[in-house]
C-alpha positions as CSV (number, residue, x, y, z in Angstrom):
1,X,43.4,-54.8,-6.2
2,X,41.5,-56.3,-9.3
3,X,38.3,-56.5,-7.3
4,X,38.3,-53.2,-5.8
5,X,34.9,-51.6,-6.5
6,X,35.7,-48.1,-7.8
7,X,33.0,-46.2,-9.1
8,X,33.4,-44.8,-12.3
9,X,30.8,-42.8,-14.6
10,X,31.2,-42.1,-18.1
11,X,30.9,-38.3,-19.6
12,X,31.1,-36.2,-22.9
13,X,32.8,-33.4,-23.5
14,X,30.1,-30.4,-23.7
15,X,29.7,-29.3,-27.4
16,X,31.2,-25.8,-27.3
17,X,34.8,-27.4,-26.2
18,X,35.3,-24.1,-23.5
19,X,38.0,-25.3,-21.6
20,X,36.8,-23.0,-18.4
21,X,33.5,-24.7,-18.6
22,X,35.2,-28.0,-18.4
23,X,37.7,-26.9,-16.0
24,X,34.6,-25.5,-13.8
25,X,33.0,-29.2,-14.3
26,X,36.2,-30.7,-13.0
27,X,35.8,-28.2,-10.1
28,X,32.2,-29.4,-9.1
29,X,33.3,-33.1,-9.5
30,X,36.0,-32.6,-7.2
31,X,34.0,-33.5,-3.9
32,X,33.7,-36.9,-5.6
33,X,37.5,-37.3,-4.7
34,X,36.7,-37.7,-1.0
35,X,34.1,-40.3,-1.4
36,X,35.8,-42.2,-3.2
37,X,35.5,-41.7,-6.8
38,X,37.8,-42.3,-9.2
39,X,38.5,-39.2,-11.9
40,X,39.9,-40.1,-15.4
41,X,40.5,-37.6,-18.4
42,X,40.7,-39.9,-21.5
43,X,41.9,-38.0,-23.8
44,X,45.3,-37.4,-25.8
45,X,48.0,-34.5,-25.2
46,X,49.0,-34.5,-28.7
47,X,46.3,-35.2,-31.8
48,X,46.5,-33.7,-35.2
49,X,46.9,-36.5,-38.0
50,X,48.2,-33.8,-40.2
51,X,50.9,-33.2,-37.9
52,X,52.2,-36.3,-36.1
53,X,56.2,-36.0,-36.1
54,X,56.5,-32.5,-36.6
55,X,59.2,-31.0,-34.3
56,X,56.5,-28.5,-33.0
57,X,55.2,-31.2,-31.1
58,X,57.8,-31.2,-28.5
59,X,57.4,-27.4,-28.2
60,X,53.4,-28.3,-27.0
61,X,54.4,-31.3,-25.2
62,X,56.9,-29.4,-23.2
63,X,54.6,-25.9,-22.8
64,X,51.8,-28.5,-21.2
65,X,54.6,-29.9,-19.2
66,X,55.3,-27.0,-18.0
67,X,51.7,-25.5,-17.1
68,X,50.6,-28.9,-15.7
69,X,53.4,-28.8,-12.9
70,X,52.7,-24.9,-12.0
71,X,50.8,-24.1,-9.0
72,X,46.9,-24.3,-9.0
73,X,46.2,-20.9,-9.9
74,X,49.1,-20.8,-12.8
75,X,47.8,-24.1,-14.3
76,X,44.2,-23.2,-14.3
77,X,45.2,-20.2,-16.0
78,X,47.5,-22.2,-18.6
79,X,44.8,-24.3,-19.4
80,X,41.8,-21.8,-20.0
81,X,44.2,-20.2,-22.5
82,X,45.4,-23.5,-23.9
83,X,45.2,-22.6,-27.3
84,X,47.6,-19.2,-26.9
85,X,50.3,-22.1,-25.8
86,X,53.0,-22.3,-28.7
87,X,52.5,-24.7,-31.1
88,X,48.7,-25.1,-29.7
89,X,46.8,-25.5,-33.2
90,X,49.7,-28.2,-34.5
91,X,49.2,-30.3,-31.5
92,X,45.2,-30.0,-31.8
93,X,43.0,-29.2,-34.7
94,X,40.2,-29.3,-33.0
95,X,40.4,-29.8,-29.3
96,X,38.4,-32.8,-28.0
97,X,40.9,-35.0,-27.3
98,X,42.5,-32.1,-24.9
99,X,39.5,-31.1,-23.3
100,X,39.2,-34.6,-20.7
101,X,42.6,-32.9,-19.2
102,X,40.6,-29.5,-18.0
103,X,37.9,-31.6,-16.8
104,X,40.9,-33.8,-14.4
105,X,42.6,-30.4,-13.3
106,X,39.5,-29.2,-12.2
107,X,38.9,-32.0,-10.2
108,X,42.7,-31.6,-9.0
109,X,41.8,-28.3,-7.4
110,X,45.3,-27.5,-5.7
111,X,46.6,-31.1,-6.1
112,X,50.2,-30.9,-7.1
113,X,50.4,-32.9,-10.8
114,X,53.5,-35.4,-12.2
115,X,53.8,-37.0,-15.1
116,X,53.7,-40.6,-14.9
117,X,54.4,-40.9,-19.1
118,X,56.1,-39.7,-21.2
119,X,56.4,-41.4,-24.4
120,X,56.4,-41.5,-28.4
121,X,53.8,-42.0,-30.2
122,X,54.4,-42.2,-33.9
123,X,57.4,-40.3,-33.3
124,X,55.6,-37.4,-31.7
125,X,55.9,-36.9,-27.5
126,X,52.9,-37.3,-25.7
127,X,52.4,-37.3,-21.9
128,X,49.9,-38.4,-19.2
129,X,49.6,-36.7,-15.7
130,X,48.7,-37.9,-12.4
131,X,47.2,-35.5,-9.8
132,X,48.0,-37.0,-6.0
């Protein structure tokens, strides 16, 4: 509905980029869910200029894949230790653009996640998720 009335409000990633801290704000958002409140992580699964098209990509792409579709506990964990993931430092330099994704699967709680993209973008796989 292009007039539904969904609020939304705007937040930065916390300085320090811990991914527990931002999964933990995820957690405390989640409430939010049952009122009504729509939860978006804009970020990127894949950014590292240096390393666009690399076939390492797919090796990240398919490791978040992977931990994004595990159980609550198991993706939780996955996340916190993102950058132990294979490939983790090609996919993300630096990782602000991977950080909004803790902050959604915090929200999640034990909501089961799909991917509802998968996709190239110059020539590297990058994937958005959908927790329902």
């Amino acid at each position: 509905d292009p007039e539904a009335q969904i609020p939304i409000v705007a937040m930065s990633v916390r300085r320090d980029l811990d991914p527990v801290a931002h999964l933990e704000l995820g957690r405390a958002l989640a409430p939010l869910r049952d009122r009504g409140v729509l939860i978006v992580g804009s970020g990127y699964s894949f950014h590292n200029f240096a390393t666009f098209g690399s076939p390492e990509a797919q090796v990240f792409d398919d490791w978040l894949q992977q931990t994004m579709t595990s159980d609550a506990e198991t993706r939780w964990n996955g996340l916190a230790r993102w950058s132990q993931a294979p490939t983790a430092r090609n996919a993300h330099a630096r990782e602000e653009h991977l950080i909004p994704l803790m902050v959604a699967a915090g929200a999640a709680d034990d909501l089961p996640a799909r991917r509802f993209f998968s996709g190239l973008t110059m020539n590297t796989p990058t994937s958005c998720w959908l927790f329902d």
